[in-house]
C-alpha positions in Angstrom: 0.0 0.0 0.0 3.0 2.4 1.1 4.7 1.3 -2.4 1.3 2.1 -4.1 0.8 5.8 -2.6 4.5 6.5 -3.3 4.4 5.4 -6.8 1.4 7.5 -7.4 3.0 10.6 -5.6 6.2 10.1 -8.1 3.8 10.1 -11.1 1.7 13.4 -9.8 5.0 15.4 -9.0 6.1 14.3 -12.6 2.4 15.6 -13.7 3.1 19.0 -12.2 6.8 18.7 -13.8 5.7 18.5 -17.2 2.9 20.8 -17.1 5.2 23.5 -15.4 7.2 23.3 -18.7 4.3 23.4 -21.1 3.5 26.2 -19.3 6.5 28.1 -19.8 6.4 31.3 -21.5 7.3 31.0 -25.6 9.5 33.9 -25.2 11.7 32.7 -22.7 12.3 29.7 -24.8 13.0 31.5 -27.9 14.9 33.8 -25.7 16.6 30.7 -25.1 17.9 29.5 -28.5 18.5 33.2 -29.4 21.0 33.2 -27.0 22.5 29.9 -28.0 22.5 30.3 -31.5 24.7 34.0 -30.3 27.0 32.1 -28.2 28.0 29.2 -30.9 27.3 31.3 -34.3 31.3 32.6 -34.1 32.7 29.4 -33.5 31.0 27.7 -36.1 31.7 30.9 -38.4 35.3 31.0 -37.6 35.3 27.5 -38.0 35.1 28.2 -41.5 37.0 30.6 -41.7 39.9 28.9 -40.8 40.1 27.0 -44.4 38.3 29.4 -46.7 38.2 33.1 -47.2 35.6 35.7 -45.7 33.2 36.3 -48.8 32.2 39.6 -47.5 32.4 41.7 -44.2 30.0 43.4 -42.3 31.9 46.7 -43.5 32.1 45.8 -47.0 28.2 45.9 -47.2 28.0 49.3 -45.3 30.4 51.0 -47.9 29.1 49.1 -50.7 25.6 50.7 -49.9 27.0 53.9 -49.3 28.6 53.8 -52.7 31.9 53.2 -52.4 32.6 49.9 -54.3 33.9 46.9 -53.4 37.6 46.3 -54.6 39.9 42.9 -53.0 41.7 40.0 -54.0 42.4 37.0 -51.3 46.1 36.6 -51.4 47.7 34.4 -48.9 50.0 35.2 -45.9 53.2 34.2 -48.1 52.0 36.3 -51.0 52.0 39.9 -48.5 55.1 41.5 -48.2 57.0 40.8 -44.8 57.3 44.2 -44.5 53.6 44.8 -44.4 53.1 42.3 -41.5 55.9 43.8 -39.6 54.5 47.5 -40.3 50.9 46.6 -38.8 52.6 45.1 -36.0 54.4 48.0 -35.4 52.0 49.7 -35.8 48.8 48.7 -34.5 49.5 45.6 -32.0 53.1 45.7 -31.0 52.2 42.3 -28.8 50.9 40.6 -31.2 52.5 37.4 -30.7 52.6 37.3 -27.3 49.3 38.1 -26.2 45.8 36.3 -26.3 43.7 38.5 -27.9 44.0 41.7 -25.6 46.5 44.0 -24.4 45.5 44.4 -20.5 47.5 46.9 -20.1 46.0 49.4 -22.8 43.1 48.6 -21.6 43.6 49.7 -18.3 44.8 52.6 -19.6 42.2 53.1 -21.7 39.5 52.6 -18.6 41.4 55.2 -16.5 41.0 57.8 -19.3 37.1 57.2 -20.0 36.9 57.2 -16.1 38.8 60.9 -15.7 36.3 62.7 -18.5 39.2 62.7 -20.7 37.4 60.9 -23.3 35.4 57.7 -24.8 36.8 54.0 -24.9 39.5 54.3 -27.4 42.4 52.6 -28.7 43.4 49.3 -27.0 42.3 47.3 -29.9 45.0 44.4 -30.8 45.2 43.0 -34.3 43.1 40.2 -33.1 40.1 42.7 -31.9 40.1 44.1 -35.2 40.0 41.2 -36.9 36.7 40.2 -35.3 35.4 43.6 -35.5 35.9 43.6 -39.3 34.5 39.9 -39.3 31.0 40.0 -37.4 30.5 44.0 -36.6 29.9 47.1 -37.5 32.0 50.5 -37.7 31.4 52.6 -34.6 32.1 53.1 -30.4 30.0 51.8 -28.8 29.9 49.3 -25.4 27.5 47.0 -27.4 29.7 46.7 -30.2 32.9 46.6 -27.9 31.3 43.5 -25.8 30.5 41.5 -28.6 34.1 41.8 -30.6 35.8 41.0 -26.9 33.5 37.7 -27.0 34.5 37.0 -30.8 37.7 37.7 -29.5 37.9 34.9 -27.7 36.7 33.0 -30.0 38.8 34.2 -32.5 42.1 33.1 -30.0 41.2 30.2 -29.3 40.4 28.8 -33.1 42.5 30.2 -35.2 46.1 30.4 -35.5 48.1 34.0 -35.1 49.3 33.6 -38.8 45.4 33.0 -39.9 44.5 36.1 -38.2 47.4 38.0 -39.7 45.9 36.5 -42.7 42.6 37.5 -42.6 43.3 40.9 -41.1 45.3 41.8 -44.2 43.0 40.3 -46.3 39.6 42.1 -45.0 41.3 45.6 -43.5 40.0 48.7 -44.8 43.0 50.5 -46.9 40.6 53.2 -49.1 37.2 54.0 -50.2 36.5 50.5 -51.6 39.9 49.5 -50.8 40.3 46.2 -48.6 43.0 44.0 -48.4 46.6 43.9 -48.7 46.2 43.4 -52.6 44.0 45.5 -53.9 45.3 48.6 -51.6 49.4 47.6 -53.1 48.0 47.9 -56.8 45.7 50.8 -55.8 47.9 53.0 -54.4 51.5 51.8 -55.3 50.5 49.9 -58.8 52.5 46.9 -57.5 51.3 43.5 -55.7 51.3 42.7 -52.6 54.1 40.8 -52.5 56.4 43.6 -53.9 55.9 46.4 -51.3 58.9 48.1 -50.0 59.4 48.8 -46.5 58.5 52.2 -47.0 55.4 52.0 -48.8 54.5 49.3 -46.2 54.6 51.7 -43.2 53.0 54.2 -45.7 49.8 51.5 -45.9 50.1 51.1 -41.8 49.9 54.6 -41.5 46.7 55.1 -43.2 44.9 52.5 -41.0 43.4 55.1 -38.5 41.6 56.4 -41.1 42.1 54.4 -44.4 38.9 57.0 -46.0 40.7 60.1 -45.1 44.6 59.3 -46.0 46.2 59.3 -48.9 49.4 56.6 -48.8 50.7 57.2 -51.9 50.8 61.2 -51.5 51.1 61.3 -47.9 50.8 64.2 -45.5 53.8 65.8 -43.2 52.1 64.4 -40.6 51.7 60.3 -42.4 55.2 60.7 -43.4 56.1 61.2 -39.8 54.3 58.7 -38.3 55.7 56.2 -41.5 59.1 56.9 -40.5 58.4 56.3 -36.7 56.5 53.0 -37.9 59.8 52.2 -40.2 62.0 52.4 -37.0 59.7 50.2 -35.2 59.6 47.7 -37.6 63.5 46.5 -37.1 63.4 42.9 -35.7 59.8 42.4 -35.6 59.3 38.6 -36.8 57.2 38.0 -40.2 56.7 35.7 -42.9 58.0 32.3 -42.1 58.8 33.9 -38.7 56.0 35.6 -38.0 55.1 34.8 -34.3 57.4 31.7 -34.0 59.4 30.6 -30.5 57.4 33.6 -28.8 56.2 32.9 -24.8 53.1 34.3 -24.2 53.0 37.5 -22.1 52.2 37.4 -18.4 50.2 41.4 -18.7 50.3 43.1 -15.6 47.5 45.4 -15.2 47.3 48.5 -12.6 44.1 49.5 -10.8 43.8 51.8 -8.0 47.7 51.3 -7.4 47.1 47.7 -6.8 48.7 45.8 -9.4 47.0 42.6 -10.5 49.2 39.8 -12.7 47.0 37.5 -15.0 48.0 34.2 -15.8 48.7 33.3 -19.2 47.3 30.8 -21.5 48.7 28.4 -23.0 
């Protein structure tokens, strides 16, 4: 009898169980997969994009709507001057290789200046933050926009290789109205390929990155010619080509906060 009443207990409670989930509100489970489908979509793109080439970017559309065109040509890494690879380095992500996808240190710095007044969230974007910016977002500064590129981010690190991400950024970055790649900006502005670009003319190209729609690399400013010839100094021993990013440690990045200074452990 005491068998009987708890077997008949188990099946109400299981009763209550399954009507407590029919019951459940539609939009929390579509709220559900939306969120799932977020969380896996940039593995499974990246995934990809490990072994073919981006057809498009998010950026490409924009401009293409806006008029602009749409000029690139995939190349690949061994086809792009070593002098390019070293410029952006130089230039844009001088811990490239070591880090995992963010410079803690920038962005500490970065923090302390949006917390003083002194300005938005700018600058402490690595190569790697850019790259997934240009893959899955959107031009523009916003905490949205910055939230989901640190989650591709992460994504990006942990998938890809550091030479497939040089890769892709030089194959995707904007270099002109129209302009994207390491290809199509050599033969637009210089009239040679990739491959061919001089130091110089590779630091001109990294110099322009800023603001690829307002500089001209092949008749540069005072000011580009400047910062070229700071990037050209820079460049001397950074690792590229069949180097690029080869027998380098990871970096342990200290960040400072509030004079306490807090050491994160590095992946491996």
């Amino acid at each position: 009898m005491k068998q009987h009443r708890d077997f008949v207990r188990r099946r109400k409670a299981a009763q209550r169980q399954r009507e407590k989930m029919a019951a459940r509100s539609p939009f929390s489970l579509w709220l559900m997969r939306i969120v799932i489908v977020v969380f896996c979509v940039p593995a499974l793109v990246l995934t990809v994009y490990a072994f073919v080439p981006p057809p498009a970017t998010p950026l490409m559309v924009i401009r293409l709507i806006e008029g602009y065109g749409l000029h690139k040509d995939w190349v690949p890494l061994s086809k792009i001057s070593p002098s390019l690879q070293r410029a952006v380095i130089a230039s844009e992500d001088g811990k490239f290789c070591g880090h995992t996808g963010f410079d803690w240190q920038a962005v500490s710095h970065a923090i302390d200046r949006y917390q003083s007044g002194n300005g938005h969230i700018l600058g402490a974007s690595t190569i790697s933050m850019q790259t997934s910016k240009n893959l899955f977002f959107w031009p523009g500064r916003t905490f949205l926009r910055k939230g989901g590129e640190s989650f591709a981010t992460v994504w990006l690190e942990t998938i890809l290789s550091k030479r497939r991400i040089m890769e892709l950024y030089l194959n995707i970055v904007e270099w002109g109205p129209g302009i994207y790649g390491a290809e199509a900006a050599a033969q637009h502005w210089f009239g040679v390929h990739a491959a061919q670009l001089s130091p110089r003319q590779a630091a001109l190209l990294a110099a322009s990155l800023p603001d690829p729609l307002g500089r001209d690399p092949a008749s540069p400013s005072a000011y580009m010619r400047s910062r070229a010839g700071t990037i050209l100094a820079r460049m001397r021993g950074v690792p590229a080509g069949e180097r690029l990013c080869q027998g380098q440690p990871p970096i342990r990045p200290e960040v400072t906060r509030g004079g306490v200074r807090l050491r994160l452990p590095p992946r491996f």
